[in-house]
N, C-alpha and C positions, 0 to 999 in steps of 0.2 A: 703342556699344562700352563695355563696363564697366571702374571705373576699376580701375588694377592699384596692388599695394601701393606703391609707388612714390610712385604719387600721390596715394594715400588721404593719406601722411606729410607730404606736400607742402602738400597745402591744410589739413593741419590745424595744418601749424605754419606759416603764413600768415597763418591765421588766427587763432591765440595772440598772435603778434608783430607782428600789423599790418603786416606786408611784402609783398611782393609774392612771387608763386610761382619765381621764378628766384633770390633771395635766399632763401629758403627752401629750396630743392632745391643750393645752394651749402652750406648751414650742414646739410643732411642728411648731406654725404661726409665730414663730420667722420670722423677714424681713430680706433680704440679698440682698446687691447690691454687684455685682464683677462689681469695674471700672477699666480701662485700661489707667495708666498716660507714658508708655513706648507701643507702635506701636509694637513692637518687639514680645511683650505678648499676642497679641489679638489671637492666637490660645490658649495657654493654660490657658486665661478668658474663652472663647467659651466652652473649656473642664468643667472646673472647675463650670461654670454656670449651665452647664446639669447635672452634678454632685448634687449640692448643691440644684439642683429646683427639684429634686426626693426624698428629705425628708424634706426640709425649703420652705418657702413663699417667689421666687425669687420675688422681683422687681427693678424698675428704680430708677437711684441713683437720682433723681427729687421727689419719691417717703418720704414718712413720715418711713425711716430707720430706723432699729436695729443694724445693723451691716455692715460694708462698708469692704469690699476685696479691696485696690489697689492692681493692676500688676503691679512692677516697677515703683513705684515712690510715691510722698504722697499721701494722701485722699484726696480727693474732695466733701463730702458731711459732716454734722453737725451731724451723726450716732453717737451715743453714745458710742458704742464701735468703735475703728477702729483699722485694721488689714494690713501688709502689707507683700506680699511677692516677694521676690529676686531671682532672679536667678542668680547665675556663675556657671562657669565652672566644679566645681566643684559638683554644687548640688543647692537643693533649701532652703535659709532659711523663714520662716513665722514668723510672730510676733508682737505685737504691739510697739517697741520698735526700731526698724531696723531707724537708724541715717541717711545715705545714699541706701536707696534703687537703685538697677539697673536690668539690664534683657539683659543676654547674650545667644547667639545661641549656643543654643545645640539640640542631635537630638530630632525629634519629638515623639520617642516612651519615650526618659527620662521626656518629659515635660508631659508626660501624666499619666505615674504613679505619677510624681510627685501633679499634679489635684489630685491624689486619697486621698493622703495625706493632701492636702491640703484644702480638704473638710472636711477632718476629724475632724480639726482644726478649721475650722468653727462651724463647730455640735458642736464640744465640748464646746466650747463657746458659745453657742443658749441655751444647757440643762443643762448648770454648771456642767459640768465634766471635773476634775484636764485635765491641759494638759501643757506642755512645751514651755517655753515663754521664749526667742526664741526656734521655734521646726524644726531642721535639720535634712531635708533629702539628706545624703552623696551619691551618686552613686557607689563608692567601698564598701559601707556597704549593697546595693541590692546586690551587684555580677554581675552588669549589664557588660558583657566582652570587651574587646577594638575593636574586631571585629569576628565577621565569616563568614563562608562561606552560602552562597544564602538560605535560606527556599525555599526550593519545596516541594509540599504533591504530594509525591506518591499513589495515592489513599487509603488516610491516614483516619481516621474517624475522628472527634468530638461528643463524646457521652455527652449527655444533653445539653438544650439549655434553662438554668437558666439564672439565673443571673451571673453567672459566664463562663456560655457557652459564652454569649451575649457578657461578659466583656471578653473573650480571642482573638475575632473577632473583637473589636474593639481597644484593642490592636493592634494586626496586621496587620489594619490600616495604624499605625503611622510605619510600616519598609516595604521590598521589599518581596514579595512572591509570587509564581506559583505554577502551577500545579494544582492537582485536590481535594479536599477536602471532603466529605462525612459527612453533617450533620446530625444529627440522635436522635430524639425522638419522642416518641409517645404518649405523652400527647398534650394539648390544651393550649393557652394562657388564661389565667385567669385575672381579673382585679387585682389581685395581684401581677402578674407579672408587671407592669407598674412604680409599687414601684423603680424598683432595674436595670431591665432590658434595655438594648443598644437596640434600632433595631423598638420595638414593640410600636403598637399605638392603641388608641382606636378601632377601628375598627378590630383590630384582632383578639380581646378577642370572644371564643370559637371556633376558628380553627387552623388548627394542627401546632406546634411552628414550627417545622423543617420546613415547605413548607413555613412561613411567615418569619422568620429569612432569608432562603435563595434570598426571595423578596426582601427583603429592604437592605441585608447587601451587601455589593461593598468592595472585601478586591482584589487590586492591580491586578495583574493577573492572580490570584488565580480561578480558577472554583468553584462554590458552586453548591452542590447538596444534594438533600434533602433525609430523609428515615422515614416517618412515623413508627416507632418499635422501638424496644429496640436493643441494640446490637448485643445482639445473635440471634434475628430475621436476622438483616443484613448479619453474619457471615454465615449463613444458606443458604443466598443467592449466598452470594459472594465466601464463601469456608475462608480461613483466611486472615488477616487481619494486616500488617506491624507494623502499627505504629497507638498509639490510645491517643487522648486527652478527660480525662476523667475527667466530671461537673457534675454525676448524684446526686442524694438528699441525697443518702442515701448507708449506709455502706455496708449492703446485695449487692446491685446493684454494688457497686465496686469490694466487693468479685468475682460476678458472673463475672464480666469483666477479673478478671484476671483468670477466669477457663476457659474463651472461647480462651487463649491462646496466645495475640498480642505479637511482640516480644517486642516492646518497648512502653512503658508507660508515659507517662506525667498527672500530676493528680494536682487540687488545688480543696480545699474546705473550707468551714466558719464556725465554731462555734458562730451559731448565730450570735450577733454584739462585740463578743469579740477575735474571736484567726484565725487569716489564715493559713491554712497548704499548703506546694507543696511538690509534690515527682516527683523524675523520675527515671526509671532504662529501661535500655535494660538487655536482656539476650545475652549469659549468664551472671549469675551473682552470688557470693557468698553475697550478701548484700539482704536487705530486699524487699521485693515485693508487690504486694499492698496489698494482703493481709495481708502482715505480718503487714504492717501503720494500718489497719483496720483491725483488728480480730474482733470475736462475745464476743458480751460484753452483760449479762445478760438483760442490761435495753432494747437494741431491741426485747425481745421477752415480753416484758412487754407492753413496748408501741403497740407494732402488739394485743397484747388481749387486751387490752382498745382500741383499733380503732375499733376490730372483736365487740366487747361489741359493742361500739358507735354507731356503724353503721348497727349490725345486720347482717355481712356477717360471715364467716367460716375465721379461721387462716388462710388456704391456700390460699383463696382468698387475704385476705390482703395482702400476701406475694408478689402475685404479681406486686403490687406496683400502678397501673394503672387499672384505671375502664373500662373495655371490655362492648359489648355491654349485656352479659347475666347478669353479674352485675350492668350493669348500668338500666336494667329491674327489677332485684331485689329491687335495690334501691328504683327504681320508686314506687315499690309497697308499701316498709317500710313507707318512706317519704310523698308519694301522690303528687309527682311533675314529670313532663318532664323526662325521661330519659334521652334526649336530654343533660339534665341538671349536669348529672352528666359523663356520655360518655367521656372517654378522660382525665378525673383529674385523681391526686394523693390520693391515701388514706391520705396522710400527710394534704394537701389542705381543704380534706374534714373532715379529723376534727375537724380542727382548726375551720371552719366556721359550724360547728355542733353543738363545746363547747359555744359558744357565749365569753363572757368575761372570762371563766375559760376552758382555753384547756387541754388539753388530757396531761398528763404526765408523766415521765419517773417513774420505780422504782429508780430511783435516783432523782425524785423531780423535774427534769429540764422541758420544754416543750420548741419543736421544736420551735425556728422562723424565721424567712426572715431575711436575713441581710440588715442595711442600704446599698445604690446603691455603697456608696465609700469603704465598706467593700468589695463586690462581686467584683467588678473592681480591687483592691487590686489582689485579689486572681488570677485574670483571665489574670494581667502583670506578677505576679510570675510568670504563667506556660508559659511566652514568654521568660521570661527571662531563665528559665530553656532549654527552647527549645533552645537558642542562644547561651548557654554554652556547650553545646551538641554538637554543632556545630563551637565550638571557635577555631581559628586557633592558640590558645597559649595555652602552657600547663596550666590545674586549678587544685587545690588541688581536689581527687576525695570526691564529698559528693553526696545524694540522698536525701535529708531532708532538710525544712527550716521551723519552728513555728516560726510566727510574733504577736504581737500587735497590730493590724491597727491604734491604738491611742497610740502608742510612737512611737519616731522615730527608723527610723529600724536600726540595730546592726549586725555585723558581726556572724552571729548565726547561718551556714549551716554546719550540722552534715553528718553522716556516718552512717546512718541506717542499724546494722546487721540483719540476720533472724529473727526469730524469733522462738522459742522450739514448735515444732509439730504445724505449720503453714500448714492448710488445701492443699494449695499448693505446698510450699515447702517442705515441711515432707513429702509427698507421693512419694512414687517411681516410682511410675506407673504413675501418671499424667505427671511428670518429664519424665518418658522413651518414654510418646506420645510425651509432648511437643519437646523434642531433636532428634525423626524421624522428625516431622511436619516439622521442619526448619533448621536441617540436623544442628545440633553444639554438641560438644560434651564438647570439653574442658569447663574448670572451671563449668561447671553444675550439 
């Protein structure tokens, strides 16, 4: 049985706090009321509401409260804790302490990362974890640019439609975009997804994310279309592939991303509910690539033989990431349930709900889990704001890297990611001599 949003939140804030999952499913029903004392706010309440009701106990500020959010201006309910946040010009500050709160017009993709944030800060205060009082978020310290030119997707992809897939689509949203978009995976929505995920509803869980994602999401005039497979299924279809935004789980699958050759990369991902990474680069390039952000790191092949154990299938299978239907026959047989049942998940998915209360984990001790919803959304405004820098009509210092905290306020911290020494990709000469015919570049490569 797969695990449900529920429990996704459960053992991942068990495993933040070192508690045990019954003390952690106590400090989930924390109550939250977001009230709106400024008009001006009632969208980035809305934001910040959806936010905070995918891992806290939204209710009505009429309700018997825990915690009270004003938007711009004071509290309104007898909430034992109460929180306020502000917006200028400048950025958002949160806090219980803010003397004159107010709420100034800024764009709608700032006020939406800034919800990210600002849930965050909420959580922390729901499970007593330190956090910054007041806690500022600056908009020069995202890198968010003063302007650029129009987003069009050139028949661009979006590989995975996680929670961070879900969260980059509803970023862009809140800016202007066209053209044609290419979503793409081949997994199933899970009651876990529900945890974290923009888009998805009861009723989707067990059919394919990409063709449901494309149902429900609406991004401006933008085309959505869907690709049940994995990338290099699509690539296969289509021949190569320009430009790719890449959400998938797992490091293997990003490697394989950057060997099916796109020229330009856009990538964010989570360390569980503690660290968000974004990269970007086009070719050519003398800087890092995604492989180099993700090299093979001994504990994936540790965790791949405790899943092949778990589950009873072979390494190679695991490797592929996603249960086919001849593995999902096998399963059926190991288990004595539906194949139905397993058709379509992740081996990661299916361990986690295998292990019961002790999952699978790394030769380094760790074990995978879901990020909180404000973690994933985090991740999924980096890779817009990457995409918008890309495209900045002013000149930017050049970087490719940015590691955040989702729980401190973010800091001018975007790096310059060199190669990396005998990088499967960029160390081969020969992948490089395909790569530089495919797309006819020579210089800096």
């Amino acid at each position: 049985m797969m695990l449900n949003a529920t429990e996704e939140n459960r053992k991942a804030l068990a495993s933040l706090l070192g508690i045990d999952e019954e003390e952690a499913a106590e400090k989930l029903q924390t109550k939250v009321a977001v009230t709106v004392a400024d008009p001006a706010g009632a969208a980035f309440a809305a934001d910040l509401s959806e936010l905070i009701g995918k891992t806290l106990q939204l209710v009505d500020a009429d309700a018997n409260t825990d915690i009270e959010i004003t938007v711009g201006g004071p509290a309104s309910t007898g909430a034992p804790v109460k929180i306020t946040a502000s917006m200028l010009s400048d950025g958002l500050t949160v806090g219980g302490g803010i003397v004159r709160p107010e709420w100034s017009t800024v764009p709608r993709f700032n006020e939406r990362i800034c919800a990210c944030y600002a849930a965050g800060v909420v959580i922390a205060r729901a499970i007593g974890r330190s956090c910054p009082d007041p806690f500022v978020v600056d908009f020069r310290a995202l890198g968010i640019p003063d302007g650029h030119a129009p987003i069009v997707f050139d028949d661009d992809a979006l590989a995975g439609c996680g929670g961070v897939g879900t969260a980059f689509l509803w970023a862009l949203q809140a800016v202007q975009t066209s053209g044609t978009l290419t979503v793409v995976d081949g997994k199933n929505v899970s009651d876990g997804n529900l945890n974290r995920c923009f888009f998805y509803k009861g009723d989707d869980v067990g059919k394919p994310k990409a063709e449901r994602l494309v149902a429900r999401a609406v991004l401006d005039e933008t085309v959505l279309e869907s690709f049940v497979g994995t990338f290099h299924d699509l690539l296969l279809q289509r021949g190569r592939i320009r430009r790719v935004f890449v959400t998938v789980d797992s490091r293997p699958a990003r490697r394989s991303i950057q060997g099916d050759m796109p020229l330009e990369v856009f990538d964010a991902s989570t360390t569980d509910v503690t660290a968000v990474v974004a990269h970007h680069h086009r070719q050519p390039t003398a800087n890092a690539c995604l492989s180099c952000i993700y090299p093979h790191i001994p504990e994936e092949d540790a965790r791949e033989r405790d899943i092949a154990q778990l589950l009873g299938l072979t390494l190679d299978q695991v490797k592929r990431r996603t249960v086919d239907e001849d593995m999902a026959a096998e399963l059926s047989r190991n288990f004595g349930e539906p194949a139905a049942a397993f058709f379509g998940k992740s081996m990661d998915s299916l361990a986690k709900a295998r292990c019961g209360s002790a999952p699978v984990t790394t030769a380094g001790g760790r074990q995978a889990l879901a990020p909180f919803a404000f973690v994933s959304s985090l991740a999924g405004c980096l890779m817009v704001i990457d995409l918008m820098r890309s495209l900045s009509t002013k000149d930017l210092p050049p970087t490719n890297y940015l590691h955040l905290d989702p729980w401190r306020p973010p800091t001018p911290v975007r790096r310059l990611r060199g190669r990396r020494n005998r990088c499967e990709f960029c160390g081969d000469p020969e992948l490089k001599a395909v790569f530089a015919s495919l797309w006819d570049i020579t210089a800096g490569f």
